[in-house]
C-alpha positions as CSV (number, residue, x, y, z in Angstrom):
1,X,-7.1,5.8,-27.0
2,X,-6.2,4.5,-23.6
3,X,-8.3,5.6,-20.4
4,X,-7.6,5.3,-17.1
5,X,-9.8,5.1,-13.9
6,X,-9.9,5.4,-10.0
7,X,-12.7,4.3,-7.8
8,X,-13.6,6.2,-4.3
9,X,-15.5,4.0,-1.5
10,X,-18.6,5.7,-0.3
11,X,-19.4,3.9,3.3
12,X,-22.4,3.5,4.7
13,X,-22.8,3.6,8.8
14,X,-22.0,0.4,9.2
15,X,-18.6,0.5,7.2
16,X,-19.8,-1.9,4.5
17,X,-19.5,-0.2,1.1
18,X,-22.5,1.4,-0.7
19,X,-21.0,2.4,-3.5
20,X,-18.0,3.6,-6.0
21,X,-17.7,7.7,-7.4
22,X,-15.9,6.8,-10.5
23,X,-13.4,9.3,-11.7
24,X,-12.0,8.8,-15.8
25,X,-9.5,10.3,-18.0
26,X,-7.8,10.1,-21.5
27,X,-4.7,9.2,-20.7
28,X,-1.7,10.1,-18.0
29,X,-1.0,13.3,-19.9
30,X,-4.6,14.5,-20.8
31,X,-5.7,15.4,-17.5
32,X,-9.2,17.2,-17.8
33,X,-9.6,20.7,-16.6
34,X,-12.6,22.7,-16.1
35,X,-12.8,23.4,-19.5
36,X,-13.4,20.1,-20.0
37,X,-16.2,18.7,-18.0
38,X,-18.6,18.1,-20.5
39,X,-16.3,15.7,-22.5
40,X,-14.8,14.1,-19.3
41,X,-18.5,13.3,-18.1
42,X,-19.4,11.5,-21.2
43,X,-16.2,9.6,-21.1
44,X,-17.4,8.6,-17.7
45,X,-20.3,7.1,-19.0
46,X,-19.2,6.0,-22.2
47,X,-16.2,4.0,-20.8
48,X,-18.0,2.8,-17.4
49,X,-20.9,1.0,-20.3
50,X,-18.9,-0.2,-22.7
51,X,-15.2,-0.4,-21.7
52,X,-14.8,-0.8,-18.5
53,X,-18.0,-2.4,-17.0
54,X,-19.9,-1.2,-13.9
55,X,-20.2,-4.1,-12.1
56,X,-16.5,-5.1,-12.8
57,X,-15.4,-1.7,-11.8
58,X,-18.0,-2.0,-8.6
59,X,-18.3,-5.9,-7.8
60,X,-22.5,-4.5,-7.8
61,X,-22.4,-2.0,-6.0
62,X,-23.9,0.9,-6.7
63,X,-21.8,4.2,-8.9
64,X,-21.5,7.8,-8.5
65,X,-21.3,9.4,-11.6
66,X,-20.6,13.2,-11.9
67,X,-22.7,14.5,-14.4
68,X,-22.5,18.4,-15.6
69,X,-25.3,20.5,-17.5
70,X,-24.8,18.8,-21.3
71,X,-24.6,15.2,-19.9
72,X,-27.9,16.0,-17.6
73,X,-30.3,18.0,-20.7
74,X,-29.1,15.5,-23.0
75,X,-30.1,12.3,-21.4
76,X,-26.7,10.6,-21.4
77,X,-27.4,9.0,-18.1
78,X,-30.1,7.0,-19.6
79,X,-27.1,4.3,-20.9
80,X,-26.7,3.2,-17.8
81,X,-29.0,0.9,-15.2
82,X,-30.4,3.1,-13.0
83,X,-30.6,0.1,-10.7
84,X,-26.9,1.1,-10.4
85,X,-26.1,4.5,-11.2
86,X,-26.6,7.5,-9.4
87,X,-26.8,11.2,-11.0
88,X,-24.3,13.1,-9.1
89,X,-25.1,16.9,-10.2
90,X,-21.6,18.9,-9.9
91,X,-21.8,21.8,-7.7
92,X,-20.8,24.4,-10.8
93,X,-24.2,23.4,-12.6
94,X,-26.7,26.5,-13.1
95,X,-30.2,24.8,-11.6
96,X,-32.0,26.4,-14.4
97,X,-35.2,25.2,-16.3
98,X,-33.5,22.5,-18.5
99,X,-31.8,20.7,-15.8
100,X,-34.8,20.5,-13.5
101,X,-36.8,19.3,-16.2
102,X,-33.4,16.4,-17.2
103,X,-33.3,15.6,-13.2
104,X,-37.7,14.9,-13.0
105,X,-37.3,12.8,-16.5
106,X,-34.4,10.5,-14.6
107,X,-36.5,10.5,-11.4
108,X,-39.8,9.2,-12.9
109,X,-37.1,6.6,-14.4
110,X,-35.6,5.3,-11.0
111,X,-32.4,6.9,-11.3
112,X,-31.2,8.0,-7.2
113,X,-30.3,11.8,-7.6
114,X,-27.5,13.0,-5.6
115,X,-26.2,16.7,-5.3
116,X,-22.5,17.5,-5.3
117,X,-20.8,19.4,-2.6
118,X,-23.8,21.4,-1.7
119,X,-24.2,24.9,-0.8
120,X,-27.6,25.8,0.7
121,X,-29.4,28.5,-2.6
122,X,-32.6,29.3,-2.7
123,X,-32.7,28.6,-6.6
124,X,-31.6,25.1,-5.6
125,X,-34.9,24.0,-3.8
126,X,-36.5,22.8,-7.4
127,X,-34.0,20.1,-7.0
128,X,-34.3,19.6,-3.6
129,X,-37.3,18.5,-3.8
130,X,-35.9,15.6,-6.1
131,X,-32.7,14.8,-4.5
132,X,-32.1,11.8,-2.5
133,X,-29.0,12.4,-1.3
134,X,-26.6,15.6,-0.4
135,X,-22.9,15.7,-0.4
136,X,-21.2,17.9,1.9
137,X,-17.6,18.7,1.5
138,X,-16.3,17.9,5.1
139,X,-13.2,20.3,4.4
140,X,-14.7,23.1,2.7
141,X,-17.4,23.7,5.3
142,X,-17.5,24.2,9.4
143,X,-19.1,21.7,11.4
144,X,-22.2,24.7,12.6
145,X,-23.2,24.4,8.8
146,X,-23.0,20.7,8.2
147,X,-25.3,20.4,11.2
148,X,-27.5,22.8,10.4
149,X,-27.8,21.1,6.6
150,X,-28.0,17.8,8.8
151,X,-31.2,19.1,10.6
152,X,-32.6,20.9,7.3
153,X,-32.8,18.1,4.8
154,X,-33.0,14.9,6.7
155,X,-36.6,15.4,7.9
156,X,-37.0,16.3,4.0
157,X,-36.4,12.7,3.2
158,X,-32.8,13.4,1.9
159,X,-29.7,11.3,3.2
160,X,-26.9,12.7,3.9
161,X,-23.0,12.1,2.9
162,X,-20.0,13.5,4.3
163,X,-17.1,14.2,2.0
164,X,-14.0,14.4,2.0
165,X,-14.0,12.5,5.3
166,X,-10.0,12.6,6.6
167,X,-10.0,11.2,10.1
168,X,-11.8,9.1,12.6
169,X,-12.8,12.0,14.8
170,X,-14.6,13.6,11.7
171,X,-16.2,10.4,10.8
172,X,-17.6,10.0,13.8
173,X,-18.9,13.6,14.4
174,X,-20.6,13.0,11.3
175,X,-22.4,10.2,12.3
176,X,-23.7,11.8,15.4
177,X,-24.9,14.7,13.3
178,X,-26.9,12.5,11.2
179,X,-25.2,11.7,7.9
180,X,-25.4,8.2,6.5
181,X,-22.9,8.1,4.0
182,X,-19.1,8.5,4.2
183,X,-16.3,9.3,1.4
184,X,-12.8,10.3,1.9
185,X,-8.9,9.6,2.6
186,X,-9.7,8.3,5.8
187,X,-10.9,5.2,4.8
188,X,-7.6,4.7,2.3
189,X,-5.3,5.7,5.0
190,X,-3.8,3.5,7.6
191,X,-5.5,4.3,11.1
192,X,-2.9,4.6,13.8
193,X,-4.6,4.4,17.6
194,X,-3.0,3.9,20.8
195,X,-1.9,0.2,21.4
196,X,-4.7,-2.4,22.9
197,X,-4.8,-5.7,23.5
198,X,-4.9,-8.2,20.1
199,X,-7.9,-10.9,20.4
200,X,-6.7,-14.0,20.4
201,X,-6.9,-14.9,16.3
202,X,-5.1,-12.2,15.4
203,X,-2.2,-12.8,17.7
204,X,-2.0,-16.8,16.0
205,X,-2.5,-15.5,12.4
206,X,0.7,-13.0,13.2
207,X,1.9,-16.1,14.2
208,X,1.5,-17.9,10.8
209,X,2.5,-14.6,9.3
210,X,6.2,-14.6,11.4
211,X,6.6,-18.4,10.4
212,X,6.4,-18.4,6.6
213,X,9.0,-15.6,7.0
214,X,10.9,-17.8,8.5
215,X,14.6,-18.6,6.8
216,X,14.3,-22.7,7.4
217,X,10.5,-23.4,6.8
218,X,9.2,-26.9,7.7
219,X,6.0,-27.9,6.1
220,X,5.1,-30.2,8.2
221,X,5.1,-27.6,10.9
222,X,3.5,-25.0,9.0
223,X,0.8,-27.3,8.3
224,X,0.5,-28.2,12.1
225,X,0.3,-24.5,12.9
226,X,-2.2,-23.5,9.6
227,X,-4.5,-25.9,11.3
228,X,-4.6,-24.7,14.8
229,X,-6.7,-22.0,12.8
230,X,-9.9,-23.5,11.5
231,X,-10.6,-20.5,9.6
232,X,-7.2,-20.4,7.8
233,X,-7.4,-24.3,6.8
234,X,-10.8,-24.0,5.4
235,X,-10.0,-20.9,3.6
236,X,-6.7,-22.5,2.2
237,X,-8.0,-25.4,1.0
238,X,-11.1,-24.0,-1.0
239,X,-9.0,-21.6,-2.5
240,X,-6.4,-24.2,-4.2
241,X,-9.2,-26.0,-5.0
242,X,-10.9,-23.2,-6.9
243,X,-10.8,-22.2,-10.4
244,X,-7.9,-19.8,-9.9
245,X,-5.9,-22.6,-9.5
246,X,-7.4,-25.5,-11.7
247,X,-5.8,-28.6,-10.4
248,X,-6.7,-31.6,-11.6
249,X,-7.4,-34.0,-8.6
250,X,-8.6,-32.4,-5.5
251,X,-6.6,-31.5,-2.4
252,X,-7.6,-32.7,0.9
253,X,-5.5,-31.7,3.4
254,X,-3.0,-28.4,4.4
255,X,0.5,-30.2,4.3
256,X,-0.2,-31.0,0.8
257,X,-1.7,-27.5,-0.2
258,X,1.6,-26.1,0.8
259,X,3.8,-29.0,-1.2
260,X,2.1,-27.9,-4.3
261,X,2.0,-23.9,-4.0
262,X,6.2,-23.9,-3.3
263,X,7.3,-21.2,-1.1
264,X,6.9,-18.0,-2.5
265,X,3.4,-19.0,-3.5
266,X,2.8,-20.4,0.4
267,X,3.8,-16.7,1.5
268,X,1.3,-15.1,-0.8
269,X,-1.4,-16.8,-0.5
270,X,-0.9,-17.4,3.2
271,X,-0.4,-13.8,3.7
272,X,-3.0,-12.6,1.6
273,X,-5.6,-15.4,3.8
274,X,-4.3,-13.7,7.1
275,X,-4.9,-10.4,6.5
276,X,-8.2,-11.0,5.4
277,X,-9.2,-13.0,8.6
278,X,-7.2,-10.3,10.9
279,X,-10.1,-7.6,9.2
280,X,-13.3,-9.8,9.6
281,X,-14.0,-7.1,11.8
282,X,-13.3,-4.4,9.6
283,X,-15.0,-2.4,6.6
284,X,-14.4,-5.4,3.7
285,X,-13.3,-2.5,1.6
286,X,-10.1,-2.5,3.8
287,X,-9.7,-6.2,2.5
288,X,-10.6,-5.7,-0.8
289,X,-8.3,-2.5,-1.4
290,X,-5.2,-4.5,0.4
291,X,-5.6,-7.3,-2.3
292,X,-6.1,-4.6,-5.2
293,X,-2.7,-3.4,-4.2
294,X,-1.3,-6.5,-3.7
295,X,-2.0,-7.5,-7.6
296,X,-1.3,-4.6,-8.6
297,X,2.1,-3.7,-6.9
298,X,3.1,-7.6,-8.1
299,X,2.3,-6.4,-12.3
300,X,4.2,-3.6,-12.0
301,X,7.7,-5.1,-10.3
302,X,9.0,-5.9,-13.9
303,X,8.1,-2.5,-15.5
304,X,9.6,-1.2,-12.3
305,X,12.8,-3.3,-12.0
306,X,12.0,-6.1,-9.6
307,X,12.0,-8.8,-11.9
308,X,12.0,-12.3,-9.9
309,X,10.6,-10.3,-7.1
310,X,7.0,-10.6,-7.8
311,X,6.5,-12.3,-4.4
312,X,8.0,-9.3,-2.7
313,X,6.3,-6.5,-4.5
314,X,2.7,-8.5,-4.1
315,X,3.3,-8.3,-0.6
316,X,4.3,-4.6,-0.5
317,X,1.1,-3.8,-1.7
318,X,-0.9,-6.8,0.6
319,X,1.0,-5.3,4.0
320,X,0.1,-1.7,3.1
321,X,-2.9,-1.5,4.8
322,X,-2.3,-3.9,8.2
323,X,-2.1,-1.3,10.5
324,X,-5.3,-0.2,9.6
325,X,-6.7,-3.8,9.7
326,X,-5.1,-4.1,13.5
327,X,-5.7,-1.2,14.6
328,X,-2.0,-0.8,15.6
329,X,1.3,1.7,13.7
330,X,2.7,-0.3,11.3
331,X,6.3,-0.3,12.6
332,X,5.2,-2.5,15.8
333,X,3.2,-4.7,13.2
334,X,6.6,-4.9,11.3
335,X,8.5,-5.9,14.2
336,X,6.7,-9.1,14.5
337,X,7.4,-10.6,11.3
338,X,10.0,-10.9,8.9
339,X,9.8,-9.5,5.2
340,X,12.6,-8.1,2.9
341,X,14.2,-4.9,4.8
342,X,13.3,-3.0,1.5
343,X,9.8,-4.3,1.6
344,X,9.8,-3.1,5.2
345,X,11.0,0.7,4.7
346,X,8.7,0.9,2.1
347,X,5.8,0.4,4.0
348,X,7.2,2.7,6.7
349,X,7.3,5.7,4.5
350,X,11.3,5.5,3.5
351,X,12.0,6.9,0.0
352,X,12.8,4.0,-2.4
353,X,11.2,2.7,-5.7
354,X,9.4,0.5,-4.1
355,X,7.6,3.2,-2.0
356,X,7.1,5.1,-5.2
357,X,5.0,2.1,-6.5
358,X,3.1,2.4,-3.2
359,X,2.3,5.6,-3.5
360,X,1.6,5.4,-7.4
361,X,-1.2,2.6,-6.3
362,X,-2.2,5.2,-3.4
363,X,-2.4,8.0,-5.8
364,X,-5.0,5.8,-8.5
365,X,-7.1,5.2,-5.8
366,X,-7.4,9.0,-4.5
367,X,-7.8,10.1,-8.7
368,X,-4.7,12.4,-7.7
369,X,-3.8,12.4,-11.6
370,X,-1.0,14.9,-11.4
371,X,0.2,13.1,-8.6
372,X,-0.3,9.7,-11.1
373,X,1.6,10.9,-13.9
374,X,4.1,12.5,-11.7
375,X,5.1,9.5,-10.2
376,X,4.9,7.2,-13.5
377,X,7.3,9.3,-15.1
378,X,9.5,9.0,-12.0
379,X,8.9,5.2,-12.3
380,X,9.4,5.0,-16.2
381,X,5.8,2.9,-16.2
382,X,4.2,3.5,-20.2
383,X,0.6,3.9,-19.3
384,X,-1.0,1.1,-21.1
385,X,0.7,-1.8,-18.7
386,X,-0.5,0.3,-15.7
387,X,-3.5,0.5,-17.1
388,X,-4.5,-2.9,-17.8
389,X,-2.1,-3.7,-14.0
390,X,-4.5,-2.1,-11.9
391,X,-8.0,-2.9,-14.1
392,X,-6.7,-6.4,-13.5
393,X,-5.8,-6.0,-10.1
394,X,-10.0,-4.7,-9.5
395,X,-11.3,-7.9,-11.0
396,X,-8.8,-10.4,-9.6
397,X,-9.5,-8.8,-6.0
398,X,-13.3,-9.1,-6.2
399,X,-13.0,-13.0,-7.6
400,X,-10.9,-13.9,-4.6
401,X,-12.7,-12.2,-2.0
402,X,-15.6,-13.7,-3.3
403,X,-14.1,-17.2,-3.1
């Protein structure tokens, strides 16, 4: 049986990723419904153990796992580290003798206990007094009761995270109010703020990007221009020299980095090197999503009919995110540069089949699964290539962020 699998950020205040709430299910036409918690739990932690692979899933960071009554009084949780997993109890489960006595066993064992989309009950205070962190559904409440569950349980000990977080204003309310984690669409969603000025290394590596677009590329130039940016040339050159690409001999300098890669890998891996300079100072989990879509978008172009147009498709997904990485509407960004004009009303929103495999990538991340197997249908993807697409997508990301 195939599974499938989506991973949601949770932020901390500093935007640097604290963990991953891990969301499975059996297959694109076996979504789970409420009748079926108890078996979608434990193929949560069956899979994320023995399939899948936390840390390949996470790149070690921690994991949210929902866990309902049977998974909790039944000790399942106990499979995984509980240097890395965190006991998320769902909101439907009954706080009753069983579950308190499940929740102090994984306590006295390490595990961090977390409490899903929390409504203040009195019968609820046996677990209050082990929780470490509260989750508050940002859409479901008013901002007078996340305060007041702000001021209630922080001087308690317990942290606080804001769900279902879906714009900057929001985030940032929540901040002031106390809460030190963040999860929601916002942070998968391309910011759009008024225009301001571009520092300096982000106008020269728009620069780079507009001249590998270029119809008539001249290597030496590019390589004059790659090395204006110290950054960019460092980066480059430890890259082809890295495992992913297994040369032989060593390269030494930029102009022959770029004679070896050939063109369309010089606008990949250029592009991809960009982007991920433009965000040093943004949440990495901005740079690390762009490359996951990147891959991703590039697996599926044959399934999808762009075969011989992996280079295109890769940056499709790359681009999706630069106008939250620059702070700036992506049509402007767009304007600057020169991709495919397909490529282009893609990312703008226009209705194509390349936008479909946008919004099929979008849809994975957010665990939308009816929106997933809506839009794979539409697509005609079988569900094992996606599958194994975007698992391969995760662990490629992580390896070349990490070079």
């Amino acid at each position: 049986m195939e599974h499938f699998i989506a991973r949601q950020p949770i932020f901390d205040q500093k935007g640097k990723v604290y963990a991953y709430e891990l969301l499975f299910r059996s297959g694109l036409h076996n979504y789970f419904d409420a009748d079926d918690q108890d078996q979608a739990a434990a193929s949560v932690i069956a899979n994320s153990s023995l399939l899948f692979g936390l840390n390949e899933m996470s790149g070690g960071a921690k994991v949210f796992i929902n866990c309902t009554h049977k998974v909790l009084v039944e000790d399942f949780m106990t499979v995984l580290p509980k240097e890395q997993a965190v006991v998320e109890v769902l909101e439907h489960v009954t706080p009753d003798a069983a579950v308190i006595d499940a929740c102090r066993r994984l306590k006295q064992q390490g595990y961090i206990l977390a409490l899903d989309d929390f409504v203040y009950q009195d019968n609820w205070e046996p677990l209050l007094e082990l929780a470490d962190i509260i989750k508050v559904d940002f859409l479901e409440s008013d901002r007078e009761e996340q305060e007041r569950l702000a001021k209630m349980m922080i001087p308690r000990g317990i942290k606080m995270l804001a769900e279902k977080v879906e714009t900057n204003e929001v985030y940032e309310d929540a901040k002031k109010m106390g809460y030190q984690y963040f999860q929601g669409y916002f942070f998968s969603k391309p910011v759009i703020i008024s225009r301001k000025d571009i520092p300096t290394n982000k106008i020269q590596f728009l620069r780079i990007l507009k001249d590998i677009y270029a119809e008539d590329i001249e290597f030496q130039e590019l390589a004059k221009t790659i090395q204006s940016e110290v950054s960019l040339s460092y980066k480059l050159l430890k890259l082809i020299n890295s495992a992913a690409f297994a040369l032989r001999h060593k390269v030494t300098n930029i102009l022959q980095a770029l004679s070896l890669l050939g063109i369309r890998e010089i606008r990949n891996w250029v592009s991809l090197l960009s982007v991920s300079a433009m965000a040093d100072d943004k949440p990495a989990e901005l740079v690390v999503s762009s490359l996951v879509r990147a891959k991703f978008c590039e697996q599926m172009a044959q399934p999808c009919g762009f075969r011989g147009r992996e280079s295109d498709m890769f940056l499709l997904g790359l681009f999706s995110l630069l106008d939250a990485i620059m702070s700036r509407p992506i049509e402007e960004i767009l304007e600057e540069i020169t991709i495919e004009e397909d490529v282009r009303e893609a990312l703008v929103g226009g209705e194509s089949t390349m936008h479909t495999v946008l919004s099929l990538i979008l849809a994975i991340e957010q665990g939308d699964w009816d929106q997933v197997t809506q839009l794979a249908n539409q697509l005609g993807v079988e569900e094992q290539p996606m599958n194994e697409a975007y698992m391969d997508a995760i662990k490629w990301a992580h390896e070349i962020y990490n070079i």
